[in-house]
C-alpha positions as CSV (number, residue, x, y, z in Angstrom):
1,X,-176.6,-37.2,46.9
2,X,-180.4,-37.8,47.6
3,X,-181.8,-40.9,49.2
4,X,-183.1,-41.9,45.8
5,X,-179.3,-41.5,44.2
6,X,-178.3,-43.3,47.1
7,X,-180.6,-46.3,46.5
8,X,-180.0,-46.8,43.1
9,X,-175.8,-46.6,43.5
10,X,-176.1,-49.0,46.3
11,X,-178.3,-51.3,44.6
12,X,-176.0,-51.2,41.5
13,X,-172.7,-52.3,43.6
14,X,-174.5,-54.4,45.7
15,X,-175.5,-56.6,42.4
16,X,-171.9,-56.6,41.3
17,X,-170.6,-57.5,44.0
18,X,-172.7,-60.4,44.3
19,X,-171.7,-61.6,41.0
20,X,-168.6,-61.4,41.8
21,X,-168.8,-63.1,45.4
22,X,-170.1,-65.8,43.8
23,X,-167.2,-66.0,41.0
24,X,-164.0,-65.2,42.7
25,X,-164.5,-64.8,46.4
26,X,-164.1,-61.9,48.8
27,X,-160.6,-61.6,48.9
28,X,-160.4,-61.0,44.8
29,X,-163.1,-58.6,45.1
30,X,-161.5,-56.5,47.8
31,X,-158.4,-56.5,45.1
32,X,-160.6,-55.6,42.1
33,X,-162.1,-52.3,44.0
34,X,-159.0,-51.3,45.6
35,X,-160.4,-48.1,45.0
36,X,-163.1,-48.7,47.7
37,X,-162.5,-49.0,51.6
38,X,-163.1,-51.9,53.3
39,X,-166.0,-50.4,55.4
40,X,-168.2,-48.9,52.5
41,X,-167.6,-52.8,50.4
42,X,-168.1,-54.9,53.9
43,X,-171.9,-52.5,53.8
44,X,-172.4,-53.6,50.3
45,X,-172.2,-56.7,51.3
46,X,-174.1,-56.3,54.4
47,X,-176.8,-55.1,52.5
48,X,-177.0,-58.0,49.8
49,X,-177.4,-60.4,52.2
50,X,-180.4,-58.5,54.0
51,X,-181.9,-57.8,51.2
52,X,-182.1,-61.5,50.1
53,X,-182.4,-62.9,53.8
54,X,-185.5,-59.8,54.3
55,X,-187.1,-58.0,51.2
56,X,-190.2,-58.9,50.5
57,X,-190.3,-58.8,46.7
58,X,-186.5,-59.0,45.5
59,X,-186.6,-58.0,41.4
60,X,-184.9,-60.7,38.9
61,X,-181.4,-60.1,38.7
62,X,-181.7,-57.5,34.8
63,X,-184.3,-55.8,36.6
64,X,-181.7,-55.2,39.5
65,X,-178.8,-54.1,37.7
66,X,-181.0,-51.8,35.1
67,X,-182.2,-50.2,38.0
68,X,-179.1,-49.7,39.7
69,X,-177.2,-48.6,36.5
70,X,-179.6,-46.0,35.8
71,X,-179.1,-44.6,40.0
72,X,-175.6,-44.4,38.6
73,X,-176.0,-42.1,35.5
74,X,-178.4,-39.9,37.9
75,X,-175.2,-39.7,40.3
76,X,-173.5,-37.9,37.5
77,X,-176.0,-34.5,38.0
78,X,-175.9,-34.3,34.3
79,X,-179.9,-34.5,32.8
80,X,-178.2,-35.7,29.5
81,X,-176.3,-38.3,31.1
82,X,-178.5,-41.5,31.1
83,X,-178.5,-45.5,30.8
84,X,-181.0,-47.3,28.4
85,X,-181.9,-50.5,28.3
86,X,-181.9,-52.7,25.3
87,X,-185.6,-52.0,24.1
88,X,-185.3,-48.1,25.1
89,X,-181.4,-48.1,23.4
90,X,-183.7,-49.5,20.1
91,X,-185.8,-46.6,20.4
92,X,-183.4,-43.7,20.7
93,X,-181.7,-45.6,17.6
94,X,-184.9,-45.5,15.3
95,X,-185.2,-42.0,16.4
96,X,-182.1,-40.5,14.8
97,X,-182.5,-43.0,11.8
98,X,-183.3,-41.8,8.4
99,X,-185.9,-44.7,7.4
100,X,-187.5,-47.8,9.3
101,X,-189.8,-50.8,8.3
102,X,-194.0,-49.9,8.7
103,X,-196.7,-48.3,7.5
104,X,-195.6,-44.9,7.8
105,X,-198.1,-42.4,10.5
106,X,-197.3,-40.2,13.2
107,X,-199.7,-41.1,16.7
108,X,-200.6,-39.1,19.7
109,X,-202.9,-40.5,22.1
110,X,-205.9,-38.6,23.6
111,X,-208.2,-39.2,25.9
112,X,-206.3,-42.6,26.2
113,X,-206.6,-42.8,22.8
114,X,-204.5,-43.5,19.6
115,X,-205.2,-41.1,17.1
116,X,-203.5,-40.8,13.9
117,X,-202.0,-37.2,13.9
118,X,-199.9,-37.4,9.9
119,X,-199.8,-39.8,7.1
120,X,-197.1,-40.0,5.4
121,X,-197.6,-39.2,1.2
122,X,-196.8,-42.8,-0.1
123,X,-196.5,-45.2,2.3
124,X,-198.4,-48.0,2.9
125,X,-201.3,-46.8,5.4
126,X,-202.0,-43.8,2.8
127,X,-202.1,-46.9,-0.2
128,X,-204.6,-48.7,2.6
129,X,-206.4,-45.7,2.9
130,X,-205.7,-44.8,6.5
131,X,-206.3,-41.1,6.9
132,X,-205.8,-38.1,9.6
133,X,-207.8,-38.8,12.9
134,X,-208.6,-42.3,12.3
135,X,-208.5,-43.5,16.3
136,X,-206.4,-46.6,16.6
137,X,-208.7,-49.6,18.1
138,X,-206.9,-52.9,17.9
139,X,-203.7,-54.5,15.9
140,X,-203.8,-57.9,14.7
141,X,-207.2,-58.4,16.3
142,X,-205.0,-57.1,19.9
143,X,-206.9,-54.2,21.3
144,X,-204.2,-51.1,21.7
145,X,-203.0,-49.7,25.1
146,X,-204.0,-46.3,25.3
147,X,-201.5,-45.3,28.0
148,X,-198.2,-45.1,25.8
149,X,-197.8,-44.5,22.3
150,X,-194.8,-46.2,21.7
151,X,-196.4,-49.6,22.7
152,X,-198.9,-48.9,19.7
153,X,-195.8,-47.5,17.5
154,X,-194.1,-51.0,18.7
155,X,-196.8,-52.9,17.6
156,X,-197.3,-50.9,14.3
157,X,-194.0,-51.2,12.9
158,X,-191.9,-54.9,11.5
159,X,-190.2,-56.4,8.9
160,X,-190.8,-55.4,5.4
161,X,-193.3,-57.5,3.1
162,X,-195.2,-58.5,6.6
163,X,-198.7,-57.4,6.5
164,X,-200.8,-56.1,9.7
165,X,-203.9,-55.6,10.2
166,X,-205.0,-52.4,12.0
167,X,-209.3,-51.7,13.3
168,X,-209.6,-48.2,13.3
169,X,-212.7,-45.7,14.1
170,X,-213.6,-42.6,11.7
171,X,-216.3,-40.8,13.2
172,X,-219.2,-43.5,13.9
173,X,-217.9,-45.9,11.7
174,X,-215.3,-48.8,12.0
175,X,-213.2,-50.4,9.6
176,X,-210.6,-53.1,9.3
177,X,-207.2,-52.0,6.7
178,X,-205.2,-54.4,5.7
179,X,-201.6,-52.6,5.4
180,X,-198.2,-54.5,4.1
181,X,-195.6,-53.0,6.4
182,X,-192.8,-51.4,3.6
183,X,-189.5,-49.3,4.2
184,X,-190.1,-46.1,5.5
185,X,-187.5,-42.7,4.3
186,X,-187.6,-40.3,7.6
187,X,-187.7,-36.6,5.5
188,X,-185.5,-34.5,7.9
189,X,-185.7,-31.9,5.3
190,X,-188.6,-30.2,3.7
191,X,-188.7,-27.3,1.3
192,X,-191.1,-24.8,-0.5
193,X,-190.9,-21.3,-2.2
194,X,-192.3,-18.1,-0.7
195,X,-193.5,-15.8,-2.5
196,X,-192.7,-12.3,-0.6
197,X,-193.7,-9.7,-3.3
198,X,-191.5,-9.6,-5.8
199,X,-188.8,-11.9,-4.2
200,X,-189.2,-16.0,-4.2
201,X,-187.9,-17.0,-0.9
202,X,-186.2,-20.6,-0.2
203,X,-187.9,-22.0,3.1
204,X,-185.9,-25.4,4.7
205,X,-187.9,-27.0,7.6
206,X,-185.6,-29.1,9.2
207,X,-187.3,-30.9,12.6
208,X,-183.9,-33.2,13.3
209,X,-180.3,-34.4,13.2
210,X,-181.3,-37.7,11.6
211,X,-178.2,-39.6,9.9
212,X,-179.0,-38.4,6.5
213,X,-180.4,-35.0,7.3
214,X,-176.6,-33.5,6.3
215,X,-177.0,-34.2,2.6
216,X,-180.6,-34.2,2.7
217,X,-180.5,-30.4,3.4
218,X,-177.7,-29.9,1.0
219,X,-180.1,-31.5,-1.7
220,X,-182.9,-29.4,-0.6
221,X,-180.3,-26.2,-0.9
222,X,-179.4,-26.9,-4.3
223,X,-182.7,-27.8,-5.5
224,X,-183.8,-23.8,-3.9
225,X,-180.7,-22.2,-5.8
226,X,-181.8,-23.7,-9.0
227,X,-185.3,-22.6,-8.9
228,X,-183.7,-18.8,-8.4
229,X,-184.5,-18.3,-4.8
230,X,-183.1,-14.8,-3.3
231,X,-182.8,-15.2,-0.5
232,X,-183.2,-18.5,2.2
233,X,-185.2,-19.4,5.6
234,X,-183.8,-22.3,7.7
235,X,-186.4,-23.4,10.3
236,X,-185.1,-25.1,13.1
237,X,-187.7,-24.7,15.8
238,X,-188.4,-27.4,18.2
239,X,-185.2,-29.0,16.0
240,X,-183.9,-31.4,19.6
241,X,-180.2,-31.6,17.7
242,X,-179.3,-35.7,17.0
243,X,-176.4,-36.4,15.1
244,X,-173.2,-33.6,15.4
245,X,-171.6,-35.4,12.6
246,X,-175.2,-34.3,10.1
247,X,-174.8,-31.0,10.9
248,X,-171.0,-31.2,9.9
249,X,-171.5,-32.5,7.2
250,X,-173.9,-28.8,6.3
251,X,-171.5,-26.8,7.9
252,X,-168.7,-28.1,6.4
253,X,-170.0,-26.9,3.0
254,X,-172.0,-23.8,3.8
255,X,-169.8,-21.5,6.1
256,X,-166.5,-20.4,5.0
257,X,-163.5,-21.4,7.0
258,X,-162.5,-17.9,8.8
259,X,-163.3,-19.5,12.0
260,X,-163.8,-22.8,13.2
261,X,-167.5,-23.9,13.2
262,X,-167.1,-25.6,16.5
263,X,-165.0,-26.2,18.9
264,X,-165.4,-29.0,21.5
265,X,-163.1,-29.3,25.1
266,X,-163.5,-32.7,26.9
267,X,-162.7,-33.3,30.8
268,X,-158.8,-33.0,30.6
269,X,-158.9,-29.6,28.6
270,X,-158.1,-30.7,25.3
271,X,-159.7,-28.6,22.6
272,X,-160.4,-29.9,19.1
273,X,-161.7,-27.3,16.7
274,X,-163.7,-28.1,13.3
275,X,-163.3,-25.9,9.9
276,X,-165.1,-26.2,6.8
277,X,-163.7,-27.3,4.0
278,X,-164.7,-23.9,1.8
279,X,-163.5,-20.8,2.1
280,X,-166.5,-18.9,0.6
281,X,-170.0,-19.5,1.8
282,X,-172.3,-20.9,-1.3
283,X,-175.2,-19.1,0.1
284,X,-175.1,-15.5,0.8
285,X,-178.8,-14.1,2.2
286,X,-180.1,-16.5,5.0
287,X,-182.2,-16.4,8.2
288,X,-182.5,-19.1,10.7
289,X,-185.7,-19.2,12.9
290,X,-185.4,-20.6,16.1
291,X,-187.4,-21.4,19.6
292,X,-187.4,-22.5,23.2
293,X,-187.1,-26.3,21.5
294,X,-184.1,-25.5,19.2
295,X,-181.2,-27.8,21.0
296,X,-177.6,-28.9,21.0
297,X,-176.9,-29.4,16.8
298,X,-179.3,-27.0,16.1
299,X,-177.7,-24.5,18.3
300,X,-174.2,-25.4,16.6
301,X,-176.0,-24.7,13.7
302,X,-177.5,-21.2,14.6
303,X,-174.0,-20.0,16.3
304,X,-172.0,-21.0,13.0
305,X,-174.3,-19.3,10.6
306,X,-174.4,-16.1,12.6
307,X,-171.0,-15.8,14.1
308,X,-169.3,-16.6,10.8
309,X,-171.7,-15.6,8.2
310,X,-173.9,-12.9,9.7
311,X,-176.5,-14.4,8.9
312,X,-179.7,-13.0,11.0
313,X,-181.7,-15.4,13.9
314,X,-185.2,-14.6,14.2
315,X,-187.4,-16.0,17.1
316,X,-187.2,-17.2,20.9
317,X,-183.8,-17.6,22.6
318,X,-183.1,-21.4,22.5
319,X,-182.6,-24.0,24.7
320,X,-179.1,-24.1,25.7
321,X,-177.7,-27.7,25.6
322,X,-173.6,-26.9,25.1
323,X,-172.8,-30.1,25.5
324,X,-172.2,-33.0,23.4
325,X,-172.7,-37.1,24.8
326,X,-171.6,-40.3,23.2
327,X,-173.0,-43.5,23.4
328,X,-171.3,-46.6,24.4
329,X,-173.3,-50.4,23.6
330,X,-173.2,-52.7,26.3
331,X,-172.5,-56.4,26.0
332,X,-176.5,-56.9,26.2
333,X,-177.5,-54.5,23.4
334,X,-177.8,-52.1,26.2
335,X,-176.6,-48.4,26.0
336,X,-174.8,-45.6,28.3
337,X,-175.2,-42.0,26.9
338,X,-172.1,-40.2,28.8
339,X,-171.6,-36.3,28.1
340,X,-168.4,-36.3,27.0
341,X,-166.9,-32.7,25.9
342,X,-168.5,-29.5,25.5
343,X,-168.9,-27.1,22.6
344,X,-168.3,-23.5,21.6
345,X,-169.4,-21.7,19.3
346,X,-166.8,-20.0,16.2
347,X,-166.2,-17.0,18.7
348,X,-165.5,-19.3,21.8
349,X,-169.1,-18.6,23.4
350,X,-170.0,-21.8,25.6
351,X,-174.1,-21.2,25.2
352,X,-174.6,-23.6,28.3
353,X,-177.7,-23.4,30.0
354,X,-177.6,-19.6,28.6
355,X,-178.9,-20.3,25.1
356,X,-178.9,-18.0,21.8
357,X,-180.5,-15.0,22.0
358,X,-181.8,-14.0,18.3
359,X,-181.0,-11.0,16.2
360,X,-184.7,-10.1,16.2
361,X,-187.3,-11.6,18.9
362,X,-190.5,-12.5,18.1
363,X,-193.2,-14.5,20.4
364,X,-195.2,-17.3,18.9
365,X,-199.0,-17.5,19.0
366,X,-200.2,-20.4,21.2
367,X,-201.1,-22.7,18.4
368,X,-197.7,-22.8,17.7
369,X,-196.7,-23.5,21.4
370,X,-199.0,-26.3,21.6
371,X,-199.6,-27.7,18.6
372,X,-201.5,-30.9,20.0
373,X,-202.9,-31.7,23.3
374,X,-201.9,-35.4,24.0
375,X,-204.4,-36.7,27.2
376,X,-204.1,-40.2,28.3
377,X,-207.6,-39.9,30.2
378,X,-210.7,-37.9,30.4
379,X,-210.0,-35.1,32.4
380,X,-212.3,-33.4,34.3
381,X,-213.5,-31.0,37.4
382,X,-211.0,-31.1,40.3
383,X,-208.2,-32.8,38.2
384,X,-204.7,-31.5,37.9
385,X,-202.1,-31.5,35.1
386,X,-200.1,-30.3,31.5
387,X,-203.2,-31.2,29.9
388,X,-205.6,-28.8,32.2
389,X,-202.9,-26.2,31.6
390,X,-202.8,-26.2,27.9
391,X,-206.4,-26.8,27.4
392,X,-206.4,-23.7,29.3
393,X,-204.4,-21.7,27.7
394,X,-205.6,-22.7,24.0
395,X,-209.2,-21.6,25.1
396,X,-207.8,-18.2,26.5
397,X,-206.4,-17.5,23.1
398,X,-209.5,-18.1,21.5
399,X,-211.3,-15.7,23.0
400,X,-213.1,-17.7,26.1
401,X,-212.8,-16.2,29.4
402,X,-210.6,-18.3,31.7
403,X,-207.8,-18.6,33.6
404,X,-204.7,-20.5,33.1
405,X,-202.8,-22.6,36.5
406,X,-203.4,-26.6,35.4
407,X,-206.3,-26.9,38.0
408,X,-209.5,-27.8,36.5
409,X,-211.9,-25.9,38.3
410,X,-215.6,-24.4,37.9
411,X,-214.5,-21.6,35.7
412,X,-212.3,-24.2,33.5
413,X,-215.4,-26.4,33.0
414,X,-217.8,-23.3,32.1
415,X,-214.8,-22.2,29.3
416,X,-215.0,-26.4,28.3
417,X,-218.8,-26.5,27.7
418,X,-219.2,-22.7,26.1
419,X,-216.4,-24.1,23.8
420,X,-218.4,-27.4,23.4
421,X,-221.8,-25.4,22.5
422,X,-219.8,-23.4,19.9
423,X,-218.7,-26.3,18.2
424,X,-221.7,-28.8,18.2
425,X,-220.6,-30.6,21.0
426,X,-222.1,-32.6,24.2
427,X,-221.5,-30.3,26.9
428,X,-220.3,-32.5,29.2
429,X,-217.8,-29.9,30.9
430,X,-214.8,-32.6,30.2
431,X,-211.9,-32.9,28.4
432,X,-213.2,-36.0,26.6
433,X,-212.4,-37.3,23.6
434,X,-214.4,-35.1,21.0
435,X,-213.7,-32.2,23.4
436,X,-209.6,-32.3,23.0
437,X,-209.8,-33.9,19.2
438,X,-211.8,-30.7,17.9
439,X,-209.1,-28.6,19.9
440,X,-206.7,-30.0,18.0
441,X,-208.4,-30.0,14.6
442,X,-208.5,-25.9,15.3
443,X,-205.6,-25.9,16.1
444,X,-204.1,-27.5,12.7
445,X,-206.5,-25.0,10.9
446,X,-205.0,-22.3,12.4
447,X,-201.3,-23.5,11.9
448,X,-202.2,-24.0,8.1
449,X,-202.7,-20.8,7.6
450,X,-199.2,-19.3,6.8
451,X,-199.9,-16.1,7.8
452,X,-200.7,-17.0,11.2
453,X,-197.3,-17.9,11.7
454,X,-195.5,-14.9,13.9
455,X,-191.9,-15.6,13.9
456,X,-192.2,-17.1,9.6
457,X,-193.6,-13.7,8.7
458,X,-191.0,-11.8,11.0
459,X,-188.4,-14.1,9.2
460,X,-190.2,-12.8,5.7
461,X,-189.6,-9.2,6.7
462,X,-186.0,-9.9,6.7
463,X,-185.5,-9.8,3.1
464,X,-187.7,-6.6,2.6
């Protein structure tokens, strides 16, 4: 265990047993962890008492015991074992749910900026006339923080019927919208038709496991079949996974039931496995295009369709995340995510750390690898970071002359101001704002283009 584990599991125990010093004395206690020896609870103690007779700046008791509880889940050695705190246990909720109360936009922040990245068709910032790249300047007369976008998301988003008022900067110009927050539907699934020749050709995009996203892609599948599609492409690149019981409820009703479509083993051995309810697939010509980002019910996804169905994966091998957590709410509206069992696929394959090697590989262009650069400052000559490194790479694929290692250096700042020349810029040799925003204007240009889009055209070739 490092001295950082160590800490935060001492710190943890220490709180408790203060608490429960101070409710049923040392004796109890000693009873209650019988577990423990003497020694290591007498050092608990120990170190209570010095830390409240010595430490300079002692944290208020929440503080102390989120802290410690989060030194506990890192004890585990399992990255998707964690402990969230009330407001961060709200945030991973409204992630997985299927519709919220606002005004409906997607953020990123650059150059310590907010900037709005997607309106969504219909909701209330489109009806207020908000629009792609407005730069976020100050709610309710409170000027944003540019260093986290979830603070601006925080402050965007309330009750239904409430109004807010948001300044925003377009180009040289300011305004002030006025938009009534309204209930917000999360699509998880979006659909269009490809025409490939002769052949129409259903194409599913779905981004996440929300709590609807089950029936919303079996919705989205029907609505394809009817319009006489031959064939379908299921998308689930940089799909994280979310909910196992969403992708279920697709399974359940898309692969027949030859095999089981999961099966799951939890610490004592016990191994539950899952069948459909149907024992003939509805669909019958189907490729799934994955990536690096494709994770845990996405992979459960992928394995089903091919190992039962056949159906061909096109793309990157995925992630690798064979293992399945559970949430448990704390009295305080607080959360523990636990792993609790780990998957299989139909054939028994535990994808662990290994991930899913498709049928047919196919690299992505960088556009698609970095969609956005998200910058919370101006970077510059002798700075360091993700940013540099995929400013850096983006500039290679467009043709300028430079290296790639995250290190801002002389050549980096020659490739920044030739790139800022080309495209009517200051050359200022920085990764300021109008620098990085026009970057990723290009790069939406690019990704627009359908036919820039590697692994969807190797995906198209499938049905030829």
């Amino acid at each position: 265990m490092n001295k950082k584990r160590f800490n935060a599991y001492t710190l943890v125990l220490v709180a408790l047993v203060a608490i429960l010093v101070s409710v049923l004395g040392t004796t109890t206690i000693m009873s209650a962890f019988n577990t423990v020896q003497y020694d290591s609870m007498a050092k608990f103690e120990q170190a209570l008492a010095l830390i409240r007779q010595n430490a300079l700046a002692v944290p208020d008791q929440d503080k102390l015991i989120d802290g410690a509880i989060k030194g506990l889940t890192e004890s585990l050695d399992d990255p998707h074992s964690t402990y969230f705190t009330k407001s961060e246990a709200d945030e991973f909720r409204q992630s997985l749910s299927s519709s919220f109360d606002g005004i409906g936009v997607r953020l990123l922040i650059v150059a310590g900026e907010p900037v709005i990245t997607e309106v969504f068709p219909g909701s209330p910032a489109e009806t207020a006339g908000m629009k792609v790249n407005d730069v976020i300047v100050s709610v309710d007369g409170n000027k944003v923080s540019g260093d986290n976008s979830q603070e601006v998301v925080d402050q965007l988003t309330g009750k239904k019927g409430t109004t807010v008022k948001v300044d925003v900067r377009r180009g040289d110009a300011s305004e002030t919208l006025s938009i009534t927050r309204d209930a917000i539907t999360v699509e998880a699934a979006e659909t269009k038709v490809i025409t490939s020749g002769d052949k129409k050709i259903g194409y599913i995009v779905l981004d996440s496991f929300t709590e609807d996203a089950g029936t919303q892609y079996l919705a989205a599948l029907e609505s394809l079949q009817n319009e006489g599609v031959s064939g379908v492409i299921v998308d689930l690149r940089n799909n994280g996974g979310g909910y196992v019981s969403s992708v279920s409820t697709i399974l359940d009703k898309t692969v027949s039931d030859t095999k089981p479509y999961v099966q799951t083993v939890d610490k004592d051995g016990r191994t539950v496995t899952k069948f459909s309810s149907i024992s003939e697939s509805p669909i019958k010509d189907v490729v799934v295009v994955v990536n690096e980002n494709t994770a845990s019910a996405s992979e459960i996804m992928t394995a089903a369709y091919r190992e039962i169905e056949g159906f061909k994966v096109v793309g990157t091998k995925t992630y690798g995340k064979g293992t399945a957590q559970n949430t448990f709410d704390l009295i305080d509206g607080s959360q523990l995510k636990l792993t609790i069992e780990k998957w299989l696929t139909p054939d028994g394959n535990w994808i662990n750390e290994k991930g899913i090697t498709p049928d047919v590989v196919q690299q992505a262009t960088q556009p698609y690898l970095i969609p956005y650069i998200s910058t919370d400052k101006v970077y510059q000559l002798g700075d360091t970071g993700y940013p540099v490194s995929y400013m850096q790479h983006l500039l290679k694929f467009y043709g300028y002359q430079i290296g790639y290692d995250a290190q801002f250096d002389e050549e980096t700042e020659a490739g920044i101001k030739k790139f800022q020349a080309d495209n009517g810029l200051e050359q200022t040799g920085k990764m300021d704002f109008d620098t990085v925003q026009t970057m990723n204007e290009k790069n939406r240009a690019y990704r627009e283009n359908q036919n820039n889009d590697t692994q969807l055209q190797k995906a198209i070739e499938q049905f030829n």
